[in-house]
ROKEDREN-495177 format. One record per residue: residue in three letters; x, y, z negated of N, C-alpha, C in turn. Coordinates in steps of 0.1 Angstrom, whole numbers, padded with zeros to 4 digits, always signed. Example, Ala and Ser with C-alpha at 12.3 -4.5 7.8 and 13.67 -1.06 7.14 Angstrom:
% residues 2
ALA+0132-0057-0078+0123-0045-0078+0132-0033-0078SER+0128-0022-0071+0137-0011-0071+0129+0000-0079
***
This chain:
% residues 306
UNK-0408-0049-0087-0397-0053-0079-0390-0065-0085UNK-0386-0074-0077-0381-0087-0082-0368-0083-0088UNK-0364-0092-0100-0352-0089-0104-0340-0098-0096UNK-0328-0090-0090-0317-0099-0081-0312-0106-0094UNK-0310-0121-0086-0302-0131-0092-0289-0127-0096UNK-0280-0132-0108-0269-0122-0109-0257-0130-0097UNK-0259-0144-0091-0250-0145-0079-0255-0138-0066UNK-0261-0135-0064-0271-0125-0053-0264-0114-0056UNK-0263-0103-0069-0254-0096-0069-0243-0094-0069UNK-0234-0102-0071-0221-0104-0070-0219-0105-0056UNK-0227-0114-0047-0224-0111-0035-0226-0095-0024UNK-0238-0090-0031-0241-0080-0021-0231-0069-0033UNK-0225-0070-0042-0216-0060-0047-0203-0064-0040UNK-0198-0080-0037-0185-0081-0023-0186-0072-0014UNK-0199-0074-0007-0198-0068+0005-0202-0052+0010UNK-0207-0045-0007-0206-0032-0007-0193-0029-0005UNK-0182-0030-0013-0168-0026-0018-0160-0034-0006UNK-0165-0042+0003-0157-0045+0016-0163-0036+0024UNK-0176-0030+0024-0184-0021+0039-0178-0007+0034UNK-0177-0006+0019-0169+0007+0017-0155+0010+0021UNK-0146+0001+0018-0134+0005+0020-0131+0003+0039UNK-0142-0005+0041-0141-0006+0060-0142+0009+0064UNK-0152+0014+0060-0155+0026+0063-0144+0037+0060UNK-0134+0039+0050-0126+0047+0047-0118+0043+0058UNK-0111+0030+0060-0101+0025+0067-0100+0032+0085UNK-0114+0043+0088-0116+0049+0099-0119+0061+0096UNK-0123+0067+0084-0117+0081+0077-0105+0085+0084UNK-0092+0080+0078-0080+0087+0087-0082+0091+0102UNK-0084+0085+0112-0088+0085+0126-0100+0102+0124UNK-0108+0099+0121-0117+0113+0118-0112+0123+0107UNK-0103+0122+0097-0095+0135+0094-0088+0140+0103UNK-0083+0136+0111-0072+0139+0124-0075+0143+0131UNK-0083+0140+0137-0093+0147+0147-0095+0163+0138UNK-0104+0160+0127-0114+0174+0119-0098+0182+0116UNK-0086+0179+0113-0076+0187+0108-0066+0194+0121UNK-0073+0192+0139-0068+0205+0145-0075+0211+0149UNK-0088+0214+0138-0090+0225+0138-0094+0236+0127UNK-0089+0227+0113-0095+0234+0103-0078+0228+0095UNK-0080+0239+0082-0066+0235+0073-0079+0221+0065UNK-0067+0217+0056-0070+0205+0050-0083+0207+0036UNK-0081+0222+0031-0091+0226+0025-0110+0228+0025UNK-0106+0231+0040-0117+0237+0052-0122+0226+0054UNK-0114+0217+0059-0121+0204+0061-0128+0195+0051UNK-0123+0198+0035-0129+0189+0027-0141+0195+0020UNK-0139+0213+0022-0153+0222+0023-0164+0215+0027UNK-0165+0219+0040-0177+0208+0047-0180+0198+0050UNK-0167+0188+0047-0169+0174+0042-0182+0169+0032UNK-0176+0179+0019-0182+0173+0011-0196+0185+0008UNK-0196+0199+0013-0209+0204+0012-0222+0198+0023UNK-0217+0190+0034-0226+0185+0043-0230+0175+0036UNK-0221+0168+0025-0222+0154+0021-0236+0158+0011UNK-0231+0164+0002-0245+0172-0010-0255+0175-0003UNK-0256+0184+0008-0266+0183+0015-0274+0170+0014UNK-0267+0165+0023-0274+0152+0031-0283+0143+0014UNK-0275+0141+0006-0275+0133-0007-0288+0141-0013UNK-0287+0157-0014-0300+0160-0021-0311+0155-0011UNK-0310+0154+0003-0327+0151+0012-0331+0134+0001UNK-0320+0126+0003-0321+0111-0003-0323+0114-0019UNK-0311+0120-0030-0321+0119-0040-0336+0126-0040UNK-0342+0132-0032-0357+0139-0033-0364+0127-0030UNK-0362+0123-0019-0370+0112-0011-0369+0101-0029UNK-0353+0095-0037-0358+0086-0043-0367+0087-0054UNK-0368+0105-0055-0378+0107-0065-0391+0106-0066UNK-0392+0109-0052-0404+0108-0047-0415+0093-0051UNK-0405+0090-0041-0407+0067-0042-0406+0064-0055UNK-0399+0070-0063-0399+0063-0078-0387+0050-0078UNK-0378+0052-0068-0368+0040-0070-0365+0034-0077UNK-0360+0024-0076-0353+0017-0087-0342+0013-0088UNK-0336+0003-0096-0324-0001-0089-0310+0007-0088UNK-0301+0003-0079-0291+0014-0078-0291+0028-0067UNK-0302+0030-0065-0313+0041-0058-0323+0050-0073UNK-0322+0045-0078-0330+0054-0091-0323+0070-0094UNK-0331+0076-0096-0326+0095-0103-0336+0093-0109UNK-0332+0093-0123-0337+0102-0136-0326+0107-0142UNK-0321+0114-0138-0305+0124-0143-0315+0136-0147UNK-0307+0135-0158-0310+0148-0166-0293+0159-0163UNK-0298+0170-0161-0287+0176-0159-0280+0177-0175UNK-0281+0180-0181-0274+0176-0197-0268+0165-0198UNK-0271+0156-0189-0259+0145-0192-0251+0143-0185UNK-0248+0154-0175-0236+0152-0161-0226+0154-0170UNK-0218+0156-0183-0206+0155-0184-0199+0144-0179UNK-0197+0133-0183-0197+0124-0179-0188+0122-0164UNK-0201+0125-0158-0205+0123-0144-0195+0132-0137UNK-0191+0145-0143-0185+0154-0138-0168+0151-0139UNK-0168+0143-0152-0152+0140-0152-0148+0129-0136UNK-0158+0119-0136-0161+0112-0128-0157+0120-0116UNK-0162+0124-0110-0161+0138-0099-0147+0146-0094UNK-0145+0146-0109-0133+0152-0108-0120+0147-0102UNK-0120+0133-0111-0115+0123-0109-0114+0115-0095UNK-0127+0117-0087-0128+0111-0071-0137+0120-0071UNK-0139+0132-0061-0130+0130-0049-0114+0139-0051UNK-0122+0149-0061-0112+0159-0063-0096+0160-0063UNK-0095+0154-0078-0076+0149-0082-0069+0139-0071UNK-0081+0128-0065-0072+0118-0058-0069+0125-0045UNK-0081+0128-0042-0078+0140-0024-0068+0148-0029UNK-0068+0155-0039-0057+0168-0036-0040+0158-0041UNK-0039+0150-0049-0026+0144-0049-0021+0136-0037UNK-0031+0129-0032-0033+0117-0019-0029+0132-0008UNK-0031+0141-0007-0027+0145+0003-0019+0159+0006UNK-0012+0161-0009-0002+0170-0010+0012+0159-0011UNK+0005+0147-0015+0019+0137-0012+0026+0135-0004UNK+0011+0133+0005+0015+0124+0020+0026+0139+0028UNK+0021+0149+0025+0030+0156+0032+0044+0161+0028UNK+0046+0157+0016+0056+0159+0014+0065+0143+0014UNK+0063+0137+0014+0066+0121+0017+0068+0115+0033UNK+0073+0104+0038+0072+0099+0051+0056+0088+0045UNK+0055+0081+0062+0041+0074+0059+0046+0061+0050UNK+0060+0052+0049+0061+0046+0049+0060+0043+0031UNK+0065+0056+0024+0059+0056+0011+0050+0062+0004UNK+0041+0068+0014+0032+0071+0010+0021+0057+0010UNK+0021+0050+0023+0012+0039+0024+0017+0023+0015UNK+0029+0027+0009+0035+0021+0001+0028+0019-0015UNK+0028+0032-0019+0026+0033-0030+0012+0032-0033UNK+0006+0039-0022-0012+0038-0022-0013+0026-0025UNK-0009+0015-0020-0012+0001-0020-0013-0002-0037UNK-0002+0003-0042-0008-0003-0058-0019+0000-0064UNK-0030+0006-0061-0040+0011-0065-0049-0003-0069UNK-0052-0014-0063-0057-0028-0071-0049-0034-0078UNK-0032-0034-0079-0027-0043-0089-0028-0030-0103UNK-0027-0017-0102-0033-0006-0111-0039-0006-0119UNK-0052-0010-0111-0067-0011-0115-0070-0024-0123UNK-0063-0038-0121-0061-0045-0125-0057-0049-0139UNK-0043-0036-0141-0039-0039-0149-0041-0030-0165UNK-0051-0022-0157-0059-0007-0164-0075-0011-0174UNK-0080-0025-0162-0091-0031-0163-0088-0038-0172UNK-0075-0047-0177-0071-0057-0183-0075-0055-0198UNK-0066-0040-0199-0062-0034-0212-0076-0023-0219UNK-0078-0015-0208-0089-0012-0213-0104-0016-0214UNK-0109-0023-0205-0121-0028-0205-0118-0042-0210UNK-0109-0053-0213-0110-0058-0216-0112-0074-0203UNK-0112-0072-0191-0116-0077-0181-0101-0086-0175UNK-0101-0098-0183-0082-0105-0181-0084-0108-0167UNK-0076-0103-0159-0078-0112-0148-0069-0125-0147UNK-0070-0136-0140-0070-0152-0136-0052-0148-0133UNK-0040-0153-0134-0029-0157-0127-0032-0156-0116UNK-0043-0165-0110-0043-0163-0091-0047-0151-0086UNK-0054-0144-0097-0058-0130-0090-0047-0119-0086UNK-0033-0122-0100-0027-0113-0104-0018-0117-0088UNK-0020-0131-0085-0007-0136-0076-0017-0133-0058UNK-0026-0130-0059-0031-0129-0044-0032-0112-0041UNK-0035-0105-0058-0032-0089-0052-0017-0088-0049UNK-0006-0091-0054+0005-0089-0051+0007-0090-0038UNK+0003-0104-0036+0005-0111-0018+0000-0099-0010UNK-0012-0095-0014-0016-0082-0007-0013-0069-0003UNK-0004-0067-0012+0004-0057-0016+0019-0056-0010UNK+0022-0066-0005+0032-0071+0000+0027-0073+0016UNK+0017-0074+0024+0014-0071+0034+0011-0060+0038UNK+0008-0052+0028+0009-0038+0027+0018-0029+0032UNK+0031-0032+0026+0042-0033+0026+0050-0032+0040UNK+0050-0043+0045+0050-0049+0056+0044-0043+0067UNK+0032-0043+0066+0027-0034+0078+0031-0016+0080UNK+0032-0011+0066+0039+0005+0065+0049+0005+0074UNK+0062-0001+0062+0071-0004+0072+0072-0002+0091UNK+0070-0017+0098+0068-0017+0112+0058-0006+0116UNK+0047+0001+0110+0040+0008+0118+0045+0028+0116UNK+0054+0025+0104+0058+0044+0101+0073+0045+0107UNK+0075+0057+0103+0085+0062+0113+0093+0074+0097UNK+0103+0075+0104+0113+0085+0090+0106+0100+0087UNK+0117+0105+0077+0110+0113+0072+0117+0123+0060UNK+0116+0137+0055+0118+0135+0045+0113+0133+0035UNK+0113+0130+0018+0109+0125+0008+0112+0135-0001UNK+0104+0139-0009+0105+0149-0021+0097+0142-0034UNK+0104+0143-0042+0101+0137-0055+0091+0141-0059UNK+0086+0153-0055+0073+0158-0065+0063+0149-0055UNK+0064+0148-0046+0054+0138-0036+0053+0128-0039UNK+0064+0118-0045+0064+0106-0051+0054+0107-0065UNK+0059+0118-0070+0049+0119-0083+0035+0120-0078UNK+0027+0133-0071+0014+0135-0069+0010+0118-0059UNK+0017+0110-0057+0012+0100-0048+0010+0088-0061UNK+0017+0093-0075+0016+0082-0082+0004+0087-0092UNK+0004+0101-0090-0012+0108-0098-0026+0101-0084UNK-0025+0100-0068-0037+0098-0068-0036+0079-0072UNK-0023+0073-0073-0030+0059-0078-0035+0058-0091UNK-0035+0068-0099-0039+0067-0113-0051+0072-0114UNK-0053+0083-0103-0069+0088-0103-0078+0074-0097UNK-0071+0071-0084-0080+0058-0079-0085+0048-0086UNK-0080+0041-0095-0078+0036-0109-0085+0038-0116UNK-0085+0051-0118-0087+0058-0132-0112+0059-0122UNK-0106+0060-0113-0123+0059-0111-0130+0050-0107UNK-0123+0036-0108-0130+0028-0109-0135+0021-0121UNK-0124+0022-0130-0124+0020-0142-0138+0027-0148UNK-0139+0039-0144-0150+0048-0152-0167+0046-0147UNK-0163+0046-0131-0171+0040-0128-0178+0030-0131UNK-0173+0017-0133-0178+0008-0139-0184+0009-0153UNK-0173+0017-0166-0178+0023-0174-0191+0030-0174UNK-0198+0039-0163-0207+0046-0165-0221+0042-0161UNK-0218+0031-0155-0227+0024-0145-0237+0014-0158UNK-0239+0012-0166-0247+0011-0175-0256+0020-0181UNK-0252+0034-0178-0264+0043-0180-0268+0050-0166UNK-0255+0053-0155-0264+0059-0144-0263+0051-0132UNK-0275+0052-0124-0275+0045-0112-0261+0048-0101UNK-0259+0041-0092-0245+0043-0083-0255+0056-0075UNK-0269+0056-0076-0268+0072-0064-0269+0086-0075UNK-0269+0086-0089-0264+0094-0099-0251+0098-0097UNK-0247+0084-0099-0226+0087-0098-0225+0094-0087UNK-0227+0092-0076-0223+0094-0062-0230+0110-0059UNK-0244+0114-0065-0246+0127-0063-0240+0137-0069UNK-0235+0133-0084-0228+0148-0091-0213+0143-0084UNK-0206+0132-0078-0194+0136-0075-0195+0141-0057UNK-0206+0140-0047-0205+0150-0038-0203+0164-0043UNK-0213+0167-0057-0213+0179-0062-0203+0188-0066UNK-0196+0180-0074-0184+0186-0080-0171+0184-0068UNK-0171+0183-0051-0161+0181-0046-0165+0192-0036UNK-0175+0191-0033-0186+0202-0029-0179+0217-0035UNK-0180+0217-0052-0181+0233-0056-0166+0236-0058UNK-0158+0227-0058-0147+0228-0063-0137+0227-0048UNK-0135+0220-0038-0135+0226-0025-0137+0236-0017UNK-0148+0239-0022-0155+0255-0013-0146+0266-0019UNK-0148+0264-0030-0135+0274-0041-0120+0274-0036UNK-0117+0263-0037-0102+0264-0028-0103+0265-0012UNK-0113+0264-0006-0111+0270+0008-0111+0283+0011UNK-0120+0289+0000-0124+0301+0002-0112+0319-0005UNK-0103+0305-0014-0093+0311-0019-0081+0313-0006UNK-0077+0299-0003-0074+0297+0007-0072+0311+0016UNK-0084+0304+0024-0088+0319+0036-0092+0334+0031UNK-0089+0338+0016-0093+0354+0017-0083+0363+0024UNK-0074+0361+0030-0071+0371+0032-0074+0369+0053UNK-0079+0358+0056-0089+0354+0071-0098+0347+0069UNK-0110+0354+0066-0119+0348+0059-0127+0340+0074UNK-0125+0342+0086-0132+0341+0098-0125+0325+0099UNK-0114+0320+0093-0113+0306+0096-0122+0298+0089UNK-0133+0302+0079-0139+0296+0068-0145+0288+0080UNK-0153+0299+0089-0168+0295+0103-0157+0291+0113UNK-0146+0294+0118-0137+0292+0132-0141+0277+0138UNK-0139+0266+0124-0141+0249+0131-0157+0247+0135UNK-0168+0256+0131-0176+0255+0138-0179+0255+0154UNK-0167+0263+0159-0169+0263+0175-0165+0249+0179UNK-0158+0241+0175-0150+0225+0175-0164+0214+0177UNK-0164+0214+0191-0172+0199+0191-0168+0184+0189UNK-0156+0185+0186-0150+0172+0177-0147+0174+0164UNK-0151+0186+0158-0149+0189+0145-0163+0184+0138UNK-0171+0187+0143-0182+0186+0140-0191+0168+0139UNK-0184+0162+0154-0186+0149+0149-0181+0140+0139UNK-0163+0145+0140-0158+0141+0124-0162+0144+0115UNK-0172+0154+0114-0179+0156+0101-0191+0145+0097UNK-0197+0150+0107-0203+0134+0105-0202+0124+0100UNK-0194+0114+0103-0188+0107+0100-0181+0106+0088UNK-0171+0119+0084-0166+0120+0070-0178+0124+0064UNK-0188+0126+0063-0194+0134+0051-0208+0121+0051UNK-0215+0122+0061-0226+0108+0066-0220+0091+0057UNK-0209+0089+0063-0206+0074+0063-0191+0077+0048UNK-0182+0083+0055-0168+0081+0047-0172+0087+0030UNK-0180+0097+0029-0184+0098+0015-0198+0097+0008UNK-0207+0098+0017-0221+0091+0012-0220+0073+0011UNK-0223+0069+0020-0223+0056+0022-0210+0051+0012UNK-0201+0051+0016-0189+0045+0012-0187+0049-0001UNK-0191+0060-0007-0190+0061-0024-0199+0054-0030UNK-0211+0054-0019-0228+0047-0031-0219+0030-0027UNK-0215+0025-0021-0209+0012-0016-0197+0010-0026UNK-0187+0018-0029-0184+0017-0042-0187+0014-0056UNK-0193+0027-0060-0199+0029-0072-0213+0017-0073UNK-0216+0009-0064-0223+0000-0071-0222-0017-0069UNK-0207-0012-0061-0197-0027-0065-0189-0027-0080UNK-0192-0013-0086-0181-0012-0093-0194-0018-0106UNK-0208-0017-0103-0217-0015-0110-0211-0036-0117UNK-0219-0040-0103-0218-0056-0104-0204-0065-0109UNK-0191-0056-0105-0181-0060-0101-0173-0059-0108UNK-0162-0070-0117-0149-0068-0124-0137-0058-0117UNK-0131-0046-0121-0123-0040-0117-0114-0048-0106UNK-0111-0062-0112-0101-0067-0101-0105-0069-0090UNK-0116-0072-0092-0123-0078-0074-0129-0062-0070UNK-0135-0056-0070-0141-0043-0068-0129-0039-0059UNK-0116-0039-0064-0104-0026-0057-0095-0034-0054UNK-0099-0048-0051-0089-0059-0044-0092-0053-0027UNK-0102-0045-0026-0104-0046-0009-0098-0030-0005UNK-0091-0023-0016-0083-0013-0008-0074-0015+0000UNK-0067-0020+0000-0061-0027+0012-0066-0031+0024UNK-0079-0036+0021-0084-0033+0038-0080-0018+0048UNK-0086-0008+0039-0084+0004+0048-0072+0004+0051UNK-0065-0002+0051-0049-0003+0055-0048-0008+0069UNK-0054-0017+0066-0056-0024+0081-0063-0016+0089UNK-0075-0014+0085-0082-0009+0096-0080+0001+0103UNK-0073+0013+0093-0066+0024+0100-0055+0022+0109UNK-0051+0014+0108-0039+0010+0120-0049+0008+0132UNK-0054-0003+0131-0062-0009+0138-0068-0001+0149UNK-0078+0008+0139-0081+0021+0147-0074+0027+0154UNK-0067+0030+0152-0049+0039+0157-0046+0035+0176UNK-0045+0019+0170-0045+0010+0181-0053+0010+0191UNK-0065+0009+0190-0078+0005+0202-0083+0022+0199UNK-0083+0033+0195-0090+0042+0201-0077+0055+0198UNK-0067+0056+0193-0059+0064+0199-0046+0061+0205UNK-0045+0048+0209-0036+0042+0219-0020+0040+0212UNK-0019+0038+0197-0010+0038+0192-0006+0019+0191UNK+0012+0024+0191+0013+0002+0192+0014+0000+0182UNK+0016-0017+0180+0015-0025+0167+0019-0036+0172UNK+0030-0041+0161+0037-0051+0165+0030-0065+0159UNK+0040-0075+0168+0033-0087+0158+0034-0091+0142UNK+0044-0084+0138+0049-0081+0122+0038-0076+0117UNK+0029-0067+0121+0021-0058+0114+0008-0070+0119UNK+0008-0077+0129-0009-0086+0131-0004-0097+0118UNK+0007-0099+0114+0005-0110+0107+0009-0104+0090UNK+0012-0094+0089+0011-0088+0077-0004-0084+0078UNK-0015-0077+0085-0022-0076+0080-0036-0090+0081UNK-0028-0103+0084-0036-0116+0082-0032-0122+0068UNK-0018-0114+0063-0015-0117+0049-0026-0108+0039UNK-0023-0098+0044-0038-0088+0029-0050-0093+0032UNK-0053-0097+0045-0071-0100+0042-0070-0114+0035UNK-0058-0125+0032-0055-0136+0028-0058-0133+0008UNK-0048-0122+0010-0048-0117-0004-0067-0113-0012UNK-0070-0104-0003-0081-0099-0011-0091-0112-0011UNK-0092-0121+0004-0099-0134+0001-0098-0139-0014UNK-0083-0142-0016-0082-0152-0030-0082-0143-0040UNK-0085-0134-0043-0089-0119-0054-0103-0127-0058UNK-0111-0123-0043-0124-0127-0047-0131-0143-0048UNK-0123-0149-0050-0123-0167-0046-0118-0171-0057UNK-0110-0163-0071-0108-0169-0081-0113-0164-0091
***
C-alpha cells in the first residue's frame, strides 16, 4: 500500500474530525427521540452494545484482509490497559457528567461551558504534549467560543442551576480534553479502529451494568424500548454513525492532528444541533444565532488556517 503524503494526511485528518463532530451535532435530535422511550441509561445500553456489535463484524473482516493503516487490529488483549483508561474517559466519564449536568443546569450553561472543550484542549495540549499553539489559533478558538456563546444564549430558555451541575459539566470538559489528549498520545502504538473498539467495549460493559442496576427492581424496561419504532432507528444512527463512525473519525484526526486543530471543530456540533432542531423539529432561530453560528465556522476556519 502506498504510503499517504504527510499533507494528504493532514487533510483527510481535517475532514475526519469535521465529518465526526457533524455527525455528533445530529446525535442530540436522535437522543431525543431514543429518550421517550427509554431512561438515559437504557439508551446508552444499546447505544453502545449495538455499537460493539457492529465494530466486532469490521474488526473480523479487518483481520481477515490484513489491514493496514488506521483500519489495522493486532491488539493484543494484554495491552488494553491503556485503551481502557481511554474508554473510560470517552464514552463513559464524559456521557455520565455531560449529562447529569445538563439536567441539573439550564441549556444556556450547559452549552456554554461545553464550548470550552478546544480552548481546554488547547491549553492541555500546550503544557502537556508540548504542542504551542500560534496567537491566531489561541485568538480564532476564542472567536469561536464566543459564537458559542451567542448562539446558547438566543436559542435557550431559563432554568434552574445547581452547582454540582456546573461542576460535573466542568468534569465532562476535562474528560473531552482529557481524550483527546490521550488519544493522540496512544495513537503511535494503536490504530484509531483499536482505540475505537476497546472504547465501544468498555461503554458497552460499563452501561449495561448501570442500566441493569438501574432497572432491578423493573427489569421489563431493560426490553420495553424494543417495542419503539423510533427507538430503534435512533439507534441506528447513535450506535452506526454517532459512535462507530464519528469516534473512528476522531481518533484518527487525533492520530494526524495537533490537539488544537483536532478539537477546534467541536463547535460545529453546536451549530448543527440547532440547525437540526430547526429544519426537522420545527424549532426557531433567530438572526443572532445565523450570524453567531457564521462566527464559529469563521473561528474553527482560522484554527485550521494557522
Amino acid at each position: 500500500m502506498a504510503e499517504i503524503r504527510p499533507g494528504r494526511k493532514v487533510l483527510w485528518g481535517t475532514l475526519a474530525a469535521l465529518c465526526g463532530n457533524s455527525i455528533f451535532g445530529f446525535s442530540f435530535m436522535f437522543s431525543r427521540v431514543a429518550l421517550q422511550a427509554a431512561s438515559p441509561f437504557v439508551m446508552l445500553m444499546y447505544r453502545f452494545c449495538l455499537a460493539f456489535a457492529f465494530m466486532t463484524v469490521v474488526v473480523l473482516w479487518a483481520k481477515k484482509t490484513n489491514r493496514q493503516g488506521w483500519l489495522r487490529f493486532r491488539l493484543s488483549w494484554k495491552e488494553t490497559a491503556p485503551l481502557t483508561l481511554l474508554g473510560l474517559i470517552q464514552p463513559v466519564l464524559y456521557f455520565l457528567c455531560e449529562s447529569y449536568g445538563i439536567s441539573m443546569t439550564n441549556a444556556t450553561v450547559s452549552g456554554v461551558i461545553i464550548a470550552l472543550i478546544p480552548i481546554v484542549a488547547l491549553a492541555a495540549g500546550a503544557v502537556l504534549l508540548g504542542e504551542k499553539p500560534t496567537w491566531q489559533q489561541v485568538l480564532f478558538s476564542l472567536l469561536s467560543i464566543a459564537g458559542v456563546v451567542v448562539m446558547t444564549l438566543q436559542q435557550s430558555s431559563g432554568g434552574d442551576i445547581r452547582p454540582l451541575g456546573v461542576l460535573l459539566l466542568v468534569g465532562a470538559v476535562i474528560s473531552g480534553a482529557a481524550f483527546n489528549m490521550l488519544s493522540r498520545r496512544l495513537s503511535g502504538k494503536f490504530s484509531a479502529l483499536e482505540r475505537t473498539y476497546v472504547m465501544m467495549l468498555v461503554g458497552a460493559v460499563i452501561f449495561t451494568l448501570l442500566a441493569v442496576v438501574e432497572c432491578r427492581q423493573a427489569p421489563a424496561a431493560l426490553l420495553a424500548p424494543l417495542r419503539s419504532g423510533p427507538f430503534m432507528l435512533a439507534m441506528l444512527y447513535l450506535s452506526l454513525l454517532s459512535s462507530i463512525l464519528a469516534f473512528l473519525c476522531l481518533n484518527y484526526a487525533a492520530t494526524v492532528l495537533p490537539v488544537s486543530k483536532s478539537t477546534a471543530f467541536c463547535n460545529v456540533t453546536t451549530v448543527l444541533s440547532v440547525f437540526a432542531g430547526v429544519v426537522f423539529l420545527g424549532e426557531s432561530i433567530t438572526l443572532v444565532s445565523v450570524i453567531a453560528a457564521a462566527v464559529i465556522i469563521i473561528g474553527v476556519f482560522g484554527v485550521q488556517r494557522t
